[in-house]
N, C-alpha and C positions, 0 to 999 in steps of 0.2 A: 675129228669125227663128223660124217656127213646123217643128217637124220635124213629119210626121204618119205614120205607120206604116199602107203598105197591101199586098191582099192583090191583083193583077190576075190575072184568066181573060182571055187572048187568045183569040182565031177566035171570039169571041163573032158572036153574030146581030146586037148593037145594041152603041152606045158608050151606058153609063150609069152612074151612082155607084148601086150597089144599096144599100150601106148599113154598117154597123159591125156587124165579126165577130169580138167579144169586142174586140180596142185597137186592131183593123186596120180602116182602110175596105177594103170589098171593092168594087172598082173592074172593071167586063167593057168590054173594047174589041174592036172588030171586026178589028183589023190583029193582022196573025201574029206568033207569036214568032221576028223571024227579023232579023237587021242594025238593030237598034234601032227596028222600028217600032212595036209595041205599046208604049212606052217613051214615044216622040216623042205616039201617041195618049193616053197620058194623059196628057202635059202639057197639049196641046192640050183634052181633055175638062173638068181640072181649072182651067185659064186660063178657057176657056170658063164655064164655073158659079161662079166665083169673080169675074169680071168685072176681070180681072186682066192683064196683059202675061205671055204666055210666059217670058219671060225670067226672068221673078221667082222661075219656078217650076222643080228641077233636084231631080234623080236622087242622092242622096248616097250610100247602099249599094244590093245588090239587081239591079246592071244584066242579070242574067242568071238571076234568080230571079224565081218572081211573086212571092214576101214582098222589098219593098220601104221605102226609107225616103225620103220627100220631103220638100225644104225649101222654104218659100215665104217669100221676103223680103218685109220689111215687115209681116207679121204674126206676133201674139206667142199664146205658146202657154197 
């Protein structure tokens, strides 16, 4: 299991992976900071570009901060 450390800007304009901000991906999704949906979008965004099942991929610290920590199963870090 791969941890990856990200940084997300919600009410962004576009969902997209902008890129690595010093150890963080910096991650902009369009859905609000608000009952988990910016949260839910970047599973979704990350699943998406990884070509991956949602599932694999889950929230471990962070559910209430943009400094986040994510796990994705099956891949090694």
């Amino acid at each position: 299991m791969a941890k990856i450390s990200i940084k997300v800007v919600p009410a962004s304009s576009k969902d997209v992976i902008v890129g690595w901000l010093g150890k963080s991906l910096k991650i902009k999704v369009k859905a609000p900071p608000e009952k988990g949906k910016a949260n839910a979008a970047v599973i979704d965004l990350l699943a998406a570009k990884l070509a991956i099942d949602r599932d694999l991929i889950e929230i471990c610290s962070g559910h209430a901060s943009p400094s986040k920590v994510v796990a994705i199963q099956g891949w090694d870090e």
